[in-house]
C-alpha positions in Angstrom: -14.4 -61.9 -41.5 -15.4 -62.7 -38.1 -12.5 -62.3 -35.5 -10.6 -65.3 -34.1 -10.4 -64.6 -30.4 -7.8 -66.3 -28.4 -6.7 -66.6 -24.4 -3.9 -67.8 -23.1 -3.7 -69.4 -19.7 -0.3 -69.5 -18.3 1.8 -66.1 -18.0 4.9 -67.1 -17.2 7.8 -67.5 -20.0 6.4 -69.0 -22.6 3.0 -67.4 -22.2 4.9 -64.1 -22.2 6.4 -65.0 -25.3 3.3 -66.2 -26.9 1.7 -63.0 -25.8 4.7 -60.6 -27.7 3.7 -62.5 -31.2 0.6 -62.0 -30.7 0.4 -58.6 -29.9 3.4 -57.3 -31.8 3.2 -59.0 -34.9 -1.2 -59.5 -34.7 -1.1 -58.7 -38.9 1.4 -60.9 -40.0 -0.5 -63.9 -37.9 -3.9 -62.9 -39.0 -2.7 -62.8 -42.8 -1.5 -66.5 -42.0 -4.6 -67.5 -40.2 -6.9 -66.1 -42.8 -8.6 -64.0 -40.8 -7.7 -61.4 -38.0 -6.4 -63.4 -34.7 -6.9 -61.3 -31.2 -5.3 -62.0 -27.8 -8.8 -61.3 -26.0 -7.7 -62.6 -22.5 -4.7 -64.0 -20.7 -5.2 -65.8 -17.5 -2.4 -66.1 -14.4 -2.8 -66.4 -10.6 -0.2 -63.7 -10.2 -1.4 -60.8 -11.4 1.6 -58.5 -10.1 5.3 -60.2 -10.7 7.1 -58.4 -13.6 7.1 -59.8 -17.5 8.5 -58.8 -20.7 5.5 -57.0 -22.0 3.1 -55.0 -21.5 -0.5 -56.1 -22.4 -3.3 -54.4 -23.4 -5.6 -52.5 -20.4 -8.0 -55.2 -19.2 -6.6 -58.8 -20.8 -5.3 -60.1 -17.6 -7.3 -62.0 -15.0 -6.5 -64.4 -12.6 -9.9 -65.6 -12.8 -10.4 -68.6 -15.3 -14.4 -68.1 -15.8 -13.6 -64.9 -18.0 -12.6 -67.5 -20.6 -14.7 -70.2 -20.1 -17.8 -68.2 -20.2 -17.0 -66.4 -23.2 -18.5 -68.1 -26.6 -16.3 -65.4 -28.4 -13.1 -67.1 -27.4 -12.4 -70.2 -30.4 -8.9 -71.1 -29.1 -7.3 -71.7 -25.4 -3.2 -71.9 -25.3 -2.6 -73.6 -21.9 0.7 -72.8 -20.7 0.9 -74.0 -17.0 2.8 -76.6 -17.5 2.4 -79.8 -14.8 -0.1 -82.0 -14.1 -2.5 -80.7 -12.3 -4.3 -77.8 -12.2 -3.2 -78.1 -15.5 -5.5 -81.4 -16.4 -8.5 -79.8 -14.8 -8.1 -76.7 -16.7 -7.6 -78.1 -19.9 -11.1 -80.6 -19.3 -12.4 -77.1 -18.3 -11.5 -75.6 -21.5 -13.0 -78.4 -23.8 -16.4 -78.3 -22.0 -16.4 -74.9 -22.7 -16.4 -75.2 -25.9 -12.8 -74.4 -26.9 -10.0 -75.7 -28.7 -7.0 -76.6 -27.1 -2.9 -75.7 -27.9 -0.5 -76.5 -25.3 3.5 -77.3 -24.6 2.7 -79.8 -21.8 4.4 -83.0 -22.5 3.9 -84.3 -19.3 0.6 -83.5 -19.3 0.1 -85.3 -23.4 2.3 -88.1 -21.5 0.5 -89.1 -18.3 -3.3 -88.1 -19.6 -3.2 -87.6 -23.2 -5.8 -90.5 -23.5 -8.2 -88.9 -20.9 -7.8 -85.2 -22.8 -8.1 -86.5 -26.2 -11.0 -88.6 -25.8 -12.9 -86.1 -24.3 -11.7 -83.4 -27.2 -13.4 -86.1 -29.3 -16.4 -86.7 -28.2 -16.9 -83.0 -27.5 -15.8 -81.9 -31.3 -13.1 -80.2 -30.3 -9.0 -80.2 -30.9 -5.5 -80.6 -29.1 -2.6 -79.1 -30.6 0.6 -79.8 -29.2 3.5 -79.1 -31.5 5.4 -77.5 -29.0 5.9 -80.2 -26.7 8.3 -81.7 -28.3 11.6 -79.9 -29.6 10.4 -76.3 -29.3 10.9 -74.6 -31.9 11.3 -77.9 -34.3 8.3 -78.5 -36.4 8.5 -82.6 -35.5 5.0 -83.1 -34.8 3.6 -82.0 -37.9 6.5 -83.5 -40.0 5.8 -87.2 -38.5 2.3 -86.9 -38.2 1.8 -85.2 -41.7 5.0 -84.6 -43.7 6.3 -87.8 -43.2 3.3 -89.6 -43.3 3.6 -91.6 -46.9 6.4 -93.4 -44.9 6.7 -96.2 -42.4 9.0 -94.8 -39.5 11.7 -96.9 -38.8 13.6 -95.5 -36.3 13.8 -92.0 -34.3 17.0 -91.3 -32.5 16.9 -87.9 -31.3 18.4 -85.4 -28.1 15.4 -84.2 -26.5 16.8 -82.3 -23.5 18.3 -79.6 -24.1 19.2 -78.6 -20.3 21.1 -82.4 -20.6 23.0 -81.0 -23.7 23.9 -77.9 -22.4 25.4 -79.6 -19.2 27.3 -82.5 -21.3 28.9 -80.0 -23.7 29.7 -77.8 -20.8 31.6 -81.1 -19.3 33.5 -82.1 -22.5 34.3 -78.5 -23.7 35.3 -76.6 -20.5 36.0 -79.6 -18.5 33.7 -78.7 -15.5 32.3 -81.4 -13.4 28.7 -82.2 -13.6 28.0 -80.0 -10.3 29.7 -77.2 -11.6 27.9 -77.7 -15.0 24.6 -77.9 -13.7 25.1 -74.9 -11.7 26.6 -73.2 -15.0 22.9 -74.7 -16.8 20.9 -73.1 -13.8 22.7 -69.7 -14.1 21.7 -68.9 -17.3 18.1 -70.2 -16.6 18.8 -73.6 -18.7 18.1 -76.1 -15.8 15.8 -75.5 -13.4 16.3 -75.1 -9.3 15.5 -78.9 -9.4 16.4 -79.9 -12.4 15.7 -83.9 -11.3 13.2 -84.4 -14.6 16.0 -83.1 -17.1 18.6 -85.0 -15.9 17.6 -88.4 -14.8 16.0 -89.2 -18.6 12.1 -88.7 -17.3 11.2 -85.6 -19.7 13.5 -86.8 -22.4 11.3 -90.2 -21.8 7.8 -88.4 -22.0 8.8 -86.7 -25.1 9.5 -90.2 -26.8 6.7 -91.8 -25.4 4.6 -88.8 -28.0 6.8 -89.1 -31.1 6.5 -93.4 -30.5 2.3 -93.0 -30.5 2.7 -90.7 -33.1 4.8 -92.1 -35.6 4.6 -95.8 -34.9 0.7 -95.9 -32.9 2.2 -96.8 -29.6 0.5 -96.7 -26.2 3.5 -96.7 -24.0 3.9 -95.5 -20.6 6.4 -93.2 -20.3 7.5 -94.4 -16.7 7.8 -98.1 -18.6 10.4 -96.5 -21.2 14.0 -97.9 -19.8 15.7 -95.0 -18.8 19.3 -93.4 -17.4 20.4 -90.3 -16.7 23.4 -88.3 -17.3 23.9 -87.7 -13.0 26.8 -91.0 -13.1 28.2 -89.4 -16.5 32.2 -88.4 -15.4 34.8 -85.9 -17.1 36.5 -88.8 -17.5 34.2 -90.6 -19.0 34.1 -88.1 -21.7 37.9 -88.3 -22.0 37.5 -91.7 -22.3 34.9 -91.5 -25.3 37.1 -88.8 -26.8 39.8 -91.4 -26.8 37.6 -93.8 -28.6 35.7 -91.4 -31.4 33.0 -90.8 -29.7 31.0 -88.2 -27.9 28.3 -88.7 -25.1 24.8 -87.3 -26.1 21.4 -88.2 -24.0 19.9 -90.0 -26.5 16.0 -91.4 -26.6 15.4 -93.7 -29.8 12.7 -95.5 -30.5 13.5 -98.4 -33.5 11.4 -100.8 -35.4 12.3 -104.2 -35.6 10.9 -107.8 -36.4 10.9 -108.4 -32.7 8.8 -105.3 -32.1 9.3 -101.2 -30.7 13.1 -100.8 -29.1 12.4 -98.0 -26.8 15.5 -96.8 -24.3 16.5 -93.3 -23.1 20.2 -93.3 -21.9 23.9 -91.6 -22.3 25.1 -92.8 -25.6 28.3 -93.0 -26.9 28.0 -91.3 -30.8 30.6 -91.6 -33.1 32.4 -88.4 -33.6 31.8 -86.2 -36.7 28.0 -87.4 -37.0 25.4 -84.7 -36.8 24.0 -85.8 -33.4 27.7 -85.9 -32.0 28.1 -82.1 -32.9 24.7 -80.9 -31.5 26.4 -78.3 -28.8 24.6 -76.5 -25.7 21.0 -76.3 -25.3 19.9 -77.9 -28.6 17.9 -80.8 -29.6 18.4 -82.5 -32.6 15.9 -85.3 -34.0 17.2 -87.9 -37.1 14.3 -89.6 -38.4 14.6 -92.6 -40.6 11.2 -93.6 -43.5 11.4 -96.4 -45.5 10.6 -94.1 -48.5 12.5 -90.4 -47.4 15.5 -92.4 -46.0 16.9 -90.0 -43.3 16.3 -86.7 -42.6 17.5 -84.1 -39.7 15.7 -81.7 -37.8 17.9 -79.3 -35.6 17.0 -76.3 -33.6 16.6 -75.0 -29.9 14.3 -77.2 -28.2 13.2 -74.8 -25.3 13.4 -71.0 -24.2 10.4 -68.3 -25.0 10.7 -67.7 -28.2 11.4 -71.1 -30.0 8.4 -72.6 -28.3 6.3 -69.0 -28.6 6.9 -69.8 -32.6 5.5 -73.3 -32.5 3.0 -72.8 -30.2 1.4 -70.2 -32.5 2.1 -72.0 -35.5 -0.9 -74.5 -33.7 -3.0 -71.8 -33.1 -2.6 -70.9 -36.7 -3.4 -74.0 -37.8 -6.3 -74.6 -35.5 -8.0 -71.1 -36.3 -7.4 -72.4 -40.3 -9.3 -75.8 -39.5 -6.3 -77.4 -40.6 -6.0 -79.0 -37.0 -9.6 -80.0 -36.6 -9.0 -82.4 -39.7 -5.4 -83.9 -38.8 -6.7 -84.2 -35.0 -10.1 -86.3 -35.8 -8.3 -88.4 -38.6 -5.1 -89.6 -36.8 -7.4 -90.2 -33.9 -4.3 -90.0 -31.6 -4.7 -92.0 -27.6 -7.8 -93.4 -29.0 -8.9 -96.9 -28.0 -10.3 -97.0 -31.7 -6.5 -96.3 -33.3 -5.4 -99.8 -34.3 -1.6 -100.1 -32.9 0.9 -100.8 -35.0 3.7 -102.5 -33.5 4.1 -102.9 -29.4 7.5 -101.9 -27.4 9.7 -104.8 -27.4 11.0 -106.4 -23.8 13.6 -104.1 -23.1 16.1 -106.9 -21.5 16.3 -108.2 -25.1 17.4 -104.9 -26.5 20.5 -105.2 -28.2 23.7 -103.2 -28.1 27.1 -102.7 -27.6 28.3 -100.6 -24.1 31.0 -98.4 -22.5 31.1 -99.5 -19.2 33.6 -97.9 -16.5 34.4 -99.8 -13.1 36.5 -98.9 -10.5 38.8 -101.7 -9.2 41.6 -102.3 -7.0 45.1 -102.4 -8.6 46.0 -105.6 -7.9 46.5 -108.8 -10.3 43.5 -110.5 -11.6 40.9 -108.2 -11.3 40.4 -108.5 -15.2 40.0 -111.5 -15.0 37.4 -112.0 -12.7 35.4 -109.0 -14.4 35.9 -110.8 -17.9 35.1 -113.8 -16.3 32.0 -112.0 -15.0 30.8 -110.9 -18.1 31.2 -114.0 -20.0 29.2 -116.2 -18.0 26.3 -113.8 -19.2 27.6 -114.4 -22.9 29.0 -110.9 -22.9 32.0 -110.7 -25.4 34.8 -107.3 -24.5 35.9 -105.2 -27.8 39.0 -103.6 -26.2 40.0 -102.3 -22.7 40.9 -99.1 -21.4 43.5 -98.9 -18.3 45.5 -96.4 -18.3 48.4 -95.8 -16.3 48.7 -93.9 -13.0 51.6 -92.3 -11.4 49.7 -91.6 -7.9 46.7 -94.2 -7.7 44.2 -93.3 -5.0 44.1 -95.5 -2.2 44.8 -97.8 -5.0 41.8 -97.9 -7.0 41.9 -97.3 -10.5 40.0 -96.8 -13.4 39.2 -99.4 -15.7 36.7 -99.1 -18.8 35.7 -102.1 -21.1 33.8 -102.0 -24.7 31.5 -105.0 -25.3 30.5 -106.1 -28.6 26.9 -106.8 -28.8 25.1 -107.8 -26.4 21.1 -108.4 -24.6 20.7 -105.0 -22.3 19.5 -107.8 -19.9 22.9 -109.5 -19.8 24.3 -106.8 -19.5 22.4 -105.2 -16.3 22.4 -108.9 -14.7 26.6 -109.1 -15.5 27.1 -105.5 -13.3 25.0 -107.1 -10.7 27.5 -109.4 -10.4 30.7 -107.4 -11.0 29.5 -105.2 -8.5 29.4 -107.6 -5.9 33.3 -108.1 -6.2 34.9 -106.9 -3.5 37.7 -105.7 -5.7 35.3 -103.4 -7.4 34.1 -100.2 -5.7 30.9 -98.3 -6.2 30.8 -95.4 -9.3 30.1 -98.3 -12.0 29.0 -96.5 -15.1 27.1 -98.4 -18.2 26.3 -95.9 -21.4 24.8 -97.6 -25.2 27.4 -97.3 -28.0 26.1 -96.0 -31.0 27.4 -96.7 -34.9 29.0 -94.1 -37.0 25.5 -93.8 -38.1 23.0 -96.2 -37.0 20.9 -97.9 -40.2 17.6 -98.9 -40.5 16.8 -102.7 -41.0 
């Protein structure tokens, strides 16, 4: 049987990883595959810094054309990560002649349209099963194992950096400095680590799994978004006190009204499998009208979990298996009728946590109540706990809402924060149910 050749372009963790499975267990993928599967090239601009293995004499080059013009080569595995030179390599790649697999979600997010289109029309494939969850096999199990149902609703922790870093909080009771420093350490976050924790790569992961499951063009940037950097020890405290715990959720919902879309801190009702997803997992819980609800849980980043999906694709894609799945769900295609659109995200409901903080004085509920109901915002209960030493005499105070617009909501804390009796540090997280149901 003739050889499936592979490169990969990107040496850095992941490629390394990729690499190891490759050339350490070559039989036990090429008895998958069908046929043997050979790492014939892997491409890096740094030829010299140090990695976990040691390749064959002669596979690495920091020069692209040893892939591009090489008709042995079926299948490129673009690692780089980014935007660009990512893009143009990947374009590079398909006019070439190869098939694509790659872990770039912010690539799949900002240009998927532009890379799949031309895959098309070039009779070529995109794999991407690792850029989303890692190690969990979520692509293929919406976009194939799931596909006799209608998704209703994906609720899912997609950061695991974010996870880490709020478990780290509520467990060890470190601040979110010290927690993202902890994260960083152990090579969780990175030296930035702006994208994890303000919601954005949490967002461009949903933005896939909503095309996928629900045929949803939707700009990640539009996807309503918070991030965990306002998220207090005490606020976890607080949620403690309440049954709940504080997870970075991203859920996409269908309703009459359209696609719910929001990426934010979320209160989850304790003893729920998303509210005991610890450290640097992700955690995905899909609901289909036919399957009802089913759980997907597993490291969502680091070399290996993402090494094993990313050459499950290649598998696939040297089996034909991906050629077939890629032409027929015809994924960022102007062709793919959509299904629902994303619903205006001001008319969002939900219930919220929201903690001000407020001079100690007599009355200040009563203007923020006051506040909130002019925006038809009703209050569940109210937090304010006691305080032998107030300082400089502001306190805490945290109110539940019952349900409510997100609109309403964001134009109420406009206003509240105008008081002058209420300082700046105003937080606002979604309250989930014990388990939230489809309708």
């Amino acid at each position: 049987m003739k050889t499936a050749k592979v490169a990969i372009v990107g040496f850095g963790t992941i490629g390394s990883g990729v690499a190891r499975l490759l050339v350490e267990h070559q039989e036990r993928i090429s008895r998958h595959a069908g046929r043997p599967v050979q790492l014939a090239r892997v491409v890096d601009p740094d030829l010299s810094r140090p990695r976990n293995i040691t390749l064959p004499k002669g596979l690495l080059t920091d020069d692209l054309s040893k892939v591009t013009g090489d008709p042995d080569i079926e299948v490129a595995v673009e690692l780089v990560g980014g935007l660009e030179p990512a893009r143009t390599i990947v374009l590079k790649l398909l006019e070439s002649g190869k098939n694509i697999v790659t872990a770039n979600k912010a690539l799949l997010a900002e240009h998927g349209q532009e890379l799949f289109d031309r895959a098309r029309k070039l009779g070529r494939s995109i794999a991407f099963e690792a850029s989303v969850g890692g190690g969990i096999p979520i692509i293929a199990a919406i976009g194939q194992s799931l596909s006799a149902n209608q998704i209703q609703s994906i609720r899912a922790i997609l950061n695991g950096t974010s996870n880490f870093i709020l478990t780290q909080m509520e467990e060890h009771g470190r601040d979110y400095a010290a927690s993202v420093a902890e994260a960083q350490r152990l090579g969780y976050a990175e030296a930035n680590p702006a994208m994890d924790v303000n919601g954005s790569d949490a967002a461009q992961k949903l933005a896939i799994l909503a095309h996928l499951a629900f045929g949803t063009k939707v700009n990640w940037k539009a996807i309503p978004r918070i991030g965990i950097d306002t998220v207090e020890v005490a606020d976890l405290r607080y949620a403690k006190e309440l049954g709940y715990s504080i997870k970075l959720l991203a859920v996409a919902k269908l309703v009459p009204e359209g696609l719910e879309l929001h990426v934010s801190p979320t209160l989850v009702r304790q003893g729920t499998p998303l509210a005991e997803v610890r450290g640097a997992y992700n955690a995905i819980r899909v609901i289909g009208d036919a399957v009802g609800q089913v759980f997907f849980h597993g490291l969502g980043a680091g070399q290996m979990p993402t090494a094993s999906a990313v050459v499950a694709d290649l598998i696939d894609t040297v089996v034909g298996r991906t050629a077939i799945t890629f032409h027929t769900l015809e994924l960022w295609s102007n062709d793919r009728r959509t299904l629902v659109t994303a619903r205006d995200p001001d008319s969002v409901p939900g219930r919220f946590y929201l903690r001000f903080n407020v001079d100690d004085t007599p009355g200040v509920l009563a203007e923020l109540a006051g506040a909130l109901g002019r925006h038809n915002i009703s209050i569940a209960s109210v937090i304010q706990h006691e305080t032998e030493e107030e300082a400089d005499g502001v306190v805490p105070l945290v109110i539940m809402t019952h349900t409510a617009p997100e609109g309403a909501v964001r134009r109420a804390l406009d206003e509240i924060n105008r008081l002058s009796c209420v300082h700046e540090g105003t937080v606002r997280m979604r309250v989930g149910g014990s388990e939230e149901t489809h309708r």
